[in-house]
C-alpha positions in Angstrom: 12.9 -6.4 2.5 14.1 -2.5 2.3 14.7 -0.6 -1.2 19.0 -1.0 -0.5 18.6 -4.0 -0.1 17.1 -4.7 -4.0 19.6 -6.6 -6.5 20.3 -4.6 -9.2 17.8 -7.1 -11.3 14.7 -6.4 -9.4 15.4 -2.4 -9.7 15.4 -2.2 -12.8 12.4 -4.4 -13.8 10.4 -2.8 -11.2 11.4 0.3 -12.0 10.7 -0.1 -16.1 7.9 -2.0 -14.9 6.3 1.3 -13.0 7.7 3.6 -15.7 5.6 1.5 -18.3 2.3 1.2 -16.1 2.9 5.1 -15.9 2.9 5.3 -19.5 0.1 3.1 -19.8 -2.4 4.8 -17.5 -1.5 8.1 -19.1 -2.2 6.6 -22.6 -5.1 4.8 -21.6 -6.8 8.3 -19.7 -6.2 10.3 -22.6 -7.8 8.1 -25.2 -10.7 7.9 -23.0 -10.4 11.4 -22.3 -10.4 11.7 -26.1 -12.8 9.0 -27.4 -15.5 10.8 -24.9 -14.7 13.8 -26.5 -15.3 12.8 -29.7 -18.7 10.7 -29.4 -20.2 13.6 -27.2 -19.4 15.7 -30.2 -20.7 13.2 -32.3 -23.8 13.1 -30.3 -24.0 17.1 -29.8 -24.4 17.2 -34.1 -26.9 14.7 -33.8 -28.9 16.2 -30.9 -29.0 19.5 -33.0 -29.7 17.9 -36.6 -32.8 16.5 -34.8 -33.2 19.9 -33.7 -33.4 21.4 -37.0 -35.4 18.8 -38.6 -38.3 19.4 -36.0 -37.9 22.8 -35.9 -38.5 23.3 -40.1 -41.2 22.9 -42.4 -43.5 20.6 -41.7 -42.2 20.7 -38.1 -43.0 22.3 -34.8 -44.1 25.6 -35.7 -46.9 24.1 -38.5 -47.8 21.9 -36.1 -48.2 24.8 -33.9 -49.8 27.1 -36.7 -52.4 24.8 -37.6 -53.6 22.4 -34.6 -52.6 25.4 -32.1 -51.9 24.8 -28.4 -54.4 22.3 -28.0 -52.3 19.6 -30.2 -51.9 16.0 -29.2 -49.8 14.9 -26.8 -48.8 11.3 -27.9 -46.1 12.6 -30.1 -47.9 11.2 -33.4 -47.4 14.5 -35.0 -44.0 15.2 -33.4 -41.8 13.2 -36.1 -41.3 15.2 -39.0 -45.1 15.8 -40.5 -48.4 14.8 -40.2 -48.4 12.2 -42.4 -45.6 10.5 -41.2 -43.6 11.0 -44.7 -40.7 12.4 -42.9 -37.3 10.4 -41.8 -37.8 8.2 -38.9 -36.3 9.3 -35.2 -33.6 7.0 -33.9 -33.7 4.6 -30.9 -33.1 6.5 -27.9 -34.0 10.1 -29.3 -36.6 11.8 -27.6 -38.5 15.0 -28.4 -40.8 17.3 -27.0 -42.5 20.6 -27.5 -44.1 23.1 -25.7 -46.4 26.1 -26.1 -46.0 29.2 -25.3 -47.1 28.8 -21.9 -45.1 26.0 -21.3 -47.7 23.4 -21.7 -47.0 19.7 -23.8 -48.0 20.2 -27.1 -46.0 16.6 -28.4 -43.8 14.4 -26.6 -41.8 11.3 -27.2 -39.1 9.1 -26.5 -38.1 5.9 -28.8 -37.5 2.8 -27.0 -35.2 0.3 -28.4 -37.7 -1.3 -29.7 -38.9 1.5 -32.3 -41.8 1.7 -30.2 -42.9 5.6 -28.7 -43.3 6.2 -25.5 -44.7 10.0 -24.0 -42.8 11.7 -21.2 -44.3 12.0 -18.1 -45.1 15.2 -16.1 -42.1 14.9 -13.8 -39.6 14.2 -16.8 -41.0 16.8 -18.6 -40.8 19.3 -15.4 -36.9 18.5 -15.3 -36.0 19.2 -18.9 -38.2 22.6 -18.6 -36.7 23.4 -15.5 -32.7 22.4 -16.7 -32.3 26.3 -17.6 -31.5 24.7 -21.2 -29.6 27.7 -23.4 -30.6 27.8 -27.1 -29.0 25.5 -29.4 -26.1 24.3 -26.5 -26.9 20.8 -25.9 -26.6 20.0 -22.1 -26.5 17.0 -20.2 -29.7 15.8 -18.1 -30.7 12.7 -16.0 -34.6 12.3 -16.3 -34.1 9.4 -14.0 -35.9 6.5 -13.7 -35.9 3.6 -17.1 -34.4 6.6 -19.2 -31.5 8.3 -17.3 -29.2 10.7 -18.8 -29.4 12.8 -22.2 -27.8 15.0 -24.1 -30.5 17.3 -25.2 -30.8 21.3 -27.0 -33.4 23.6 -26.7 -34.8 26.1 -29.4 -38.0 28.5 -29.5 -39.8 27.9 -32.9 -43.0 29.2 -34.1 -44.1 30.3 -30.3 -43.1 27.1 -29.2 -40.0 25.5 -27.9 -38.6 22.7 -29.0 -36.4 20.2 -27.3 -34.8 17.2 -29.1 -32.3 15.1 -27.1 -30.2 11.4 -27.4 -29.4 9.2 -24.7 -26.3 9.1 -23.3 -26.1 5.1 -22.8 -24.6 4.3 -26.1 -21.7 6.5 -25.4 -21.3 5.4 -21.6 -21.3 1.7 -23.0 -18.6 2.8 -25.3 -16.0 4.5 -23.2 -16.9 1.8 -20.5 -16.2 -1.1 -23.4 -13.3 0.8 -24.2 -12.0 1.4 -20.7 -12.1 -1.9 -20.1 -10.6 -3.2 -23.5 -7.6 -0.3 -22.0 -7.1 -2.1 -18.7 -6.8 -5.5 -19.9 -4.8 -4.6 -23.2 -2.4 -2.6 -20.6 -2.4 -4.8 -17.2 -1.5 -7.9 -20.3 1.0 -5.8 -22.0 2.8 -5.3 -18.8 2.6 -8.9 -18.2 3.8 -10.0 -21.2 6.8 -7.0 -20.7 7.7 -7.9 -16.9 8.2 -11.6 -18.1 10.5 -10.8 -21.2 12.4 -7.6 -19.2 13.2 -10.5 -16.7 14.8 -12.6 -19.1 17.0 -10.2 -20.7 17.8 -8.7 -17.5 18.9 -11.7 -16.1 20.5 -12.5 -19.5 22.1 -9.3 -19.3 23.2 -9.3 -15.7 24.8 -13.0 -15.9 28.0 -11.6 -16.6 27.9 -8.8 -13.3 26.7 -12.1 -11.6 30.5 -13.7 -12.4 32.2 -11.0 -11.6 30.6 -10.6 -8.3 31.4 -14.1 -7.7 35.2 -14.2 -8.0 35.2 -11.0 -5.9 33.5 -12.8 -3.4 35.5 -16.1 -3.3 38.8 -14.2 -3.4 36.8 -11.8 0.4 36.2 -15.1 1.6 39.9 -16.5 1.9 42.5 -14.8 4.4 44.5 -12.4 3.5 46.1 -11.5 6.7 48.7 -13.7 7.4 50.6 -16.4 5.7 51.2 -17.4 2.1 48.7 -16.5 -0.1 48.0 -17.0 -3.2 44.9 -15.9 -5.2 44.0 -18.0 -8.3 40.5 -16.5 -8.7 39.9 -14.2 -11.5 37.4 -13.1 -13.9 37.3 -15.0 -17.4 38.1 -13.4 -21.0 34.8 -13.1 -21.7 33.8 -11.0 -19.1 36.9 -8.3 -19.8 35.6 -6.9 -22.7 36.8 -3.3 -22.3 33.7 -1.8 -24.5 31.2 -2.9 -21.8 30.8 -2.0 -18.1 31.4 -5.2 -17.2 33.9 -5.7 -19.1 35.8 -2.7 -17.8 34.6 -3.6 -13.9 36.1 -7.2 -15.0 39.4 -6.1 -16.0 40.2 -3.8 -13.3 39.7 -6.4 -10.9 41.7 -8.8 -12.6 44.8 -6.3 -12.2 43.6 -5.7 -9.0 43.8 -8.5 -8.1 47.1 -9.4 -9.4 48.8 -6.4 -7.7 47.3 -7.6 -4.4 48.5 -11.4 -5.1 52.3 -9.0 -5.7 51.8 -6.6 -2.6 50.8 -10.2 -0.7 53.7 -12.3 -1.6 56.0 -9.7 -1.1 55.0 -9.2 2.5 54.9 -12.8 2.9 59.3 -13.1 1.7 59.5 -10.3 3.9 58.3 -11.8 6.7 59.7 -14.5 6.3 63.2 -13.1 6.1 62.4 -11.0 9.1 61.5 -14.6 10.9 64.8 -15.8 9.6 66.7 -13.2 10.9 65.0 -13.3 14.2 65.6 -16.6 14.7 69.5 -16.7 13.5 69.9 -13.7 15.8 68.2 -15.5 18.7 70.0 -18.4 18.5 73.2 -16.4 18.2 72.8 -14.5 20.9 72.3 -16.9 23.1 75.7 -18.1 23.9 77.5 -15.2 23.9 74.8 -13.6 26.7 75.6 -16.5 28.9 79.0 -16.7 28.3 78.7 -12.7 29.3 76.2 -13.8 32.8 78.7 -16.5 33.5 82.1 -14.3 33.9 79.4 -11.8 35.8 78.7 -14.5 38.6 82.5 -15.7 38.2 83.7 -12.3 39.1 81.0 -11.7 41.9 81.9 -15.0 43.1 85.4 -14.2 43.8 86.3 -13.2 46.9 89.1 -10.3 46.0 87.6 -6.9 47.0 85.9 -4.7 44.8 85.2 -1.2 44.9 81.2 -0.5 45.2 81.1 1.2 41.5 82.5 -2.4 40.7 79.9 -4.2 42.3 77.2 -2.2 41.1 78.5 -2.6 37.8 78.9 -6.5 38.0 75.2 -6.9 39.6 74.0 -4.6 36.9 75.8 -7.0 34.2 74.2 -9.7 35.3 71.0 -8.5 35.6 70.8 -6.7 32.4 72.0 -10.2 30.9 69.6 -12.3 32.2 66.9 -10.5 31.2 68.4 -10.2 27.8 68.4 -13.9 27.5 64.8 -14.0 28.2 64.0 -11.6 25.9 65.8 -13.3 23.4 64.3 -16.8 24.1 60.8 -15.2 24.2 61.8 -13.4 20.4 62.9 -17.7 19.8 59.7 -18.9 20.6 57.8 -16.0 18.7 59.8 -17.5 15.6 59.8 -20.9 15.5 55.9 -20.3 16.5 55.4 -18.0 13.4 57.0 -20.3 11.5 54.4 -23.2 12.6 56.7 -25.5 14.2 54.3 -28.1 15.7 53.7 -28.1 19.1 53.3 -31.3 21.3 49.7 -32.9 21.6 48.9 -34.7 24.8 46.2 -34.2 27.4 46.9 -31.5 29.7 45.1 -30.9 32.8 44.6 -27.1 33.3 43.0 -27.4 36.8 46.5 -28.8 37.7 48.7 -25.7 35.7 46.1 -23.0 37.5 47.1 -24.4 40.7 50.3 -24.5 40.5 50.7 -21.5 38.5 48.3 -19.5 41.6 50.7 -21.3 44.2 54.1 -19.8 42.2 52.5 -16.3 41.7 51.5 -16.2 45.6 55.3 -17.6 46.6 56.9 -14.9 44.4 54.7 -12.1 45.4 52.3 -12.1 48.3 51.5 -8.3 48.4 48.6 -9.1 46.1 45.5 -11.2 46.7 45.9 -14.4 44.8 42.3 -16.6 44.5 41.8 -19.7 42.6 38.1 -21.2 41.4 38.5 -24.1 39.9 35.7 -27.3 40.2 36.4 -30.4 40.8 35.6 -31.8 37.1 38.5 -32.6 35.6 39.1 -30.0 32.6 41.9 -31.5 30.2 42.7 -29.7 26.8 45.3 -31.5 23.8 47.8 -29.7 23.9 51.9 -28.8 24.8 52.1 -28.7 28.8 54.7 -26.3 28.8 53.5 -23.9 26.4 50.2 -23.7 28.4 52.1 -23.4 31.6 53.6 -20.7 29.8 50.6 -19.0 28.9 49.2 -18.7 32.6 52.5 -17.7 33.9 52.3 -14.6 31.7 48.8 -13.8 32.6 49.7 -13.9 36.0 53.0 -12.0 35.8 51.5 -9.3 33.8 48.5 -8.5 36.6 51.4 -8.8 38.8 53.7 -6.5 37.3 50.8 -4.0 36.0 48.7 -4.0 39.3 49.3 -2.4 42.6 49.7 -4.1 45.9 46.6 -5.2 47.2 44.9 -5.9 44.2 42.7 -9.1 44.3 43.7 -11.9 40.9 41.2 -14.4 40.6 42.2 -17.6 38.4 39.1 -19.3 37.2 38.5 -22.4 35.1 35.1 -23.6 33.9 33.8 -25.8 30.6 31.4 -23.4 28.3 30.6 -24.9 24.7 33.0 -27.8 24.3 35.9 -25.5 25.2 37.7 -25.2 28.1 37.4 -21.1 29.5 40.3 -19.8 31.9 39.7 -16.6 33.1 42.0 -14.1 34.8 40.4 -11.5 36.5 41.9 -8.7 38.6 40.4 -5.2 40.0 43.1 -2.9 39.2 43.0 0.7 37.7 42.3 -1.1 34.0 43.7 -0.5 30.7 43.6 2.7 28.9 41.4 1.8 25.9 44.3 3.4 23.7 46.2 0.4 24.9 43.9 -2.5 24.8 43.4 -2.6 21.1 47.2 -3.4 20.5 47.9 -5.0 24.1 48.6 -8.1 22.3 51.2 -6.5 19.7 54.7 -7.1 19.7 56.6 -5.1 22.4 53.3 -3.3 23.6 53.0 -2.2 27.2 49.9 -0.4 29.3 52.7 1.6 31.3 50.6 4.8 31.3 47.6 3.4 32.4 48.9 0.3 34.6 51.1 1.3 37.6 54.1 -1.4 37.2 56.9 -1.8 39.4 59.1 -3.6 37.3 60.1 -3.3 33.5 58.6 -5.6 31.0 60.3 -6.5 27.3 56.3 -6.4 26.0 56.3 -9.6 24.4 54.5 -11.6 27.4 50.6 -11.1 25.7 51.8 -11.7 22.2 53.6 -14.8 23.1 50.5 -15.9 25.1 48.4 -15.3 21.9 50.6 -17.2 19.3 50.6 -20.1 21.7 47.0 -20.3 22.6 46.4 -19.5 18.4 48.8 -22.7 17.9 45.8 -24.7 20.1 43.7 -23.6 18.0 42.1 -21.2 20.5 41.8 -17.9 21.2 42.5 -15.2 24.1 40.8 -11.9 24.4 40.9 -8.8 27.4 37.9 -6.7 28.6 38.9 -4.0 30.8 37.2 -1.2 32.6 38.4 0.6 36.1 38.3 -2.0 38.9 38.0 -5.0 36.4 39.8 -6.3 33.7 39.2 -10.0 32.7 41.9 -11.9 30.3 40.2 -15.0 28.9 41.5 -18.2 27.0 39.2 -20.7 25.5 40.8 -24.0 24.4 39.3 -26.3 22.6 38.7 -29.4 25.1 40.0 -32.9 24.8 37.7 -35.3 23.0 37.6 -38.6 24.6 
């Protein structure tokens, strides 16, 4: 799943959710940071008390005064004075000095168990070769059961003293406390995803509503017909001093000014319908009353001058295909207005045939071809309409294609509908023209050669009857191919 395609809920809990480990890792490095600090200071002062304590009286340099360089080496003498009245060392602590020519006069380390324990050669080599400076404690491994120290360095008496602490009480500190840091933080973002999900959602719940009306009112059609939009968003999420209040609202009076806008279009539709049809049926009459005295007069036998006989012939011309378009601008009507249509079982094989047979008897300068099986292919449906439909296909490669041009009518089954296909290689369709080609009074004149005029409503009235089937008829053109196709749903037996 991409980052755009996050819901608002899961950005902003795993967004807070980063912000706060952020936080948290920041927090927790700087108390570390600062708890280190402060226990290597802590051990520093105690490095250099011990320091001072075997560097005084009674200390190193007596030692070195009255045994001289030749002083034991098991570090009895090395813990305050002789006589052991002094303060004890603490566990961990070690100390050693040297003479002046660097050999062991004491050395000693306390185990955890009080007990002292001498430093061997090796260990003693890396502390005298750490290039300690006086009096700044410095950190050095001496490997092996004791690891690192903290130790200091000071010249006392001819000798030099070196008093250090181990550094694994402060290691097992920050560690404890690192790890009392990561599970105090990775729980307190646990505990703060959980509860930033709930009030999110809790929060969001009313977005959630919103979003839901708007997307019952996308899902219903809009684009034709009456509509009327019920949907909207309750009282209690318009509150106009919340965002979702305000987003609310505003698509409530949305809303109702497209539910205005809607049935508005819809009354003036259906006055346009109205007037259509009145007009239609009007005109009828008087346009064959007008072709009737036309054929009358031509009929006659008195003599007429040529301009008359143009003039007649152009009368009756002019009105007959002024009745057609006027029955097509019927059919559109009564088809918008969903007048039913007949349902009975139509056989398309038999309307491609005889719709190929009438396109090849009216015009034989183009190539008519027919595919059709010899499964029977029958549709519910108005025969007439249907025949219709094909008739106009036809016509329209006719009228739009140049002599010549090959028309193939095919019929096949694909999906439980029936497919009729017709295909011809003209020039094509501009692509200017092929997204409205099934508009009202639209024509492909400047990219179709046609020899005759056409009134431009043969597509659409194809498309509003195959739509009242409850199918649907679509065009793909390109030079030397363009393919109309109907799909109707197929008879079920």
């Amino acid at each position: 799943m991409t980052r755009r395609s996050w819901t608002l809920r899961r950005t902003l809990v795993i967004s807070v959710a980063a912000l706060l480990a952020a936080g948290l890792i920041v927090s927790g490095f700087a108390t570390s940071l600062a708890l280190r600090s402060f226990v290597y200071e802590r051990l520093d002062a105690q490095v250099l008390e011990s320091l001072n304590f075997i560097s005084g009286p009674g200390g190193a340099g007596d030692l070195y005064d009255r045994r001289g360089p030749s002083g034991g080496s098991d570090g009895s003498d090395a813990s305050g004075g002789s006589d052991g009245t002094g303060p004890g060392q603490r566990v961990g602590s070690l100390q050693v000095i040297l003479d002046a020519d660097g050999a062991v006069i004491a050395s000693a380390y306390i185990a955890s168990d009080g007990t002292k324990i001498a430093l061997s050669d090796a260990q003693v080599e890396t502390l005298d070769a750490a290039g300690l400076v006086p009096r700044t404690p410095t950190t050095v491994d001496l490997g092996g059961d004791l690891g690192a120290f903290r130790v200091a360095s000071e010249s006392a008496g001819g000798a030099t003293v070196i008093a250090g602490n181990s550094l694994d009480d402060v290691t097992a500190t920050t560690d404890a406390l690192t790890w009392i840091l990561l599970s105090v933080s990775a729980l307190t973002l646990i505990v703060v995803v959980v509860v930033l999900s709930l009030v999110i959602r809790r929060n969001v719940r009313p977005l959630e509503r919103v979003a839901a009306v708007a997307e019952q009112v996308a899902e219903q059609p809009l684009a034709q017909g009456d509509v009327e939009i019920r949907e909207r968003v309750a009282a209690r999420d318009t509150d106009p001093h919340t965002e979702v209040g305000r987003v609310g609202s505003s698509l409530n009076t949305l809303l109702g000014h497209i539910e205005a806008a809607l049935t508005a279009r819809q009354h003036s539709e259906q006055q346009l319908r109205r007037f259509i049809a009145d007009a239609s049926h009007e005109l009828r009459t008087p346009l064959a009353s007008i072709r009737g005295y036309a054929q009358l007069s031509m009929g006659e036998a008195a003599p007429m001058t040529p301009t008359q006989q143009r003039s007649f012939d152009r009368i009756a011309a002019e009105s007959e295909r002024m009745s057609s378009l006027v029955d097509d601008l019927l059919l559109l009507a009564r088809l918008d207005a969903g007048q039913p249509l007949r349902r009975e079982p139509v056989s398309l094989a038999m309307l491609a045939i005889d719709a190929v047979s009438d396109a090849h008897a009216t015009d034989s300068g183009h190539d008519w071809r027919l595919e059709v099986g010899e499964d029977a292919i029958e549709v519910p449906g108005d025969e007439n309409r249907i025949r219709q439909v094909i008739a106009n296909l036809l016509r329209n490669a006719r009228t739009h294609t140049p002599a010549g041009t090959v028309v193939v009518t095919s019929l096949r089954e694909h999906d439980g509908d029936a497919v009729l296909e017709v295909t011809d290689d003209g020039p094509g369709i501009d692509p200017a023209v092929r997204d409205r080609l099934f508009e009202r009074f639209a024509r492909g004149d400047h990219s179709r050669n046609r020899d005759a005029g056409s009134t431009g409503l043969g597509l659409s009235i194809a498309e509003a009857i195959v739509t009242a089937h409850g199918g649907a008829i679509s065009v793909r053109s390109e030079p030397g191919s363009t393919v109309f196709t109907v799909r109707l749903p197929l008879l079920q037996s």
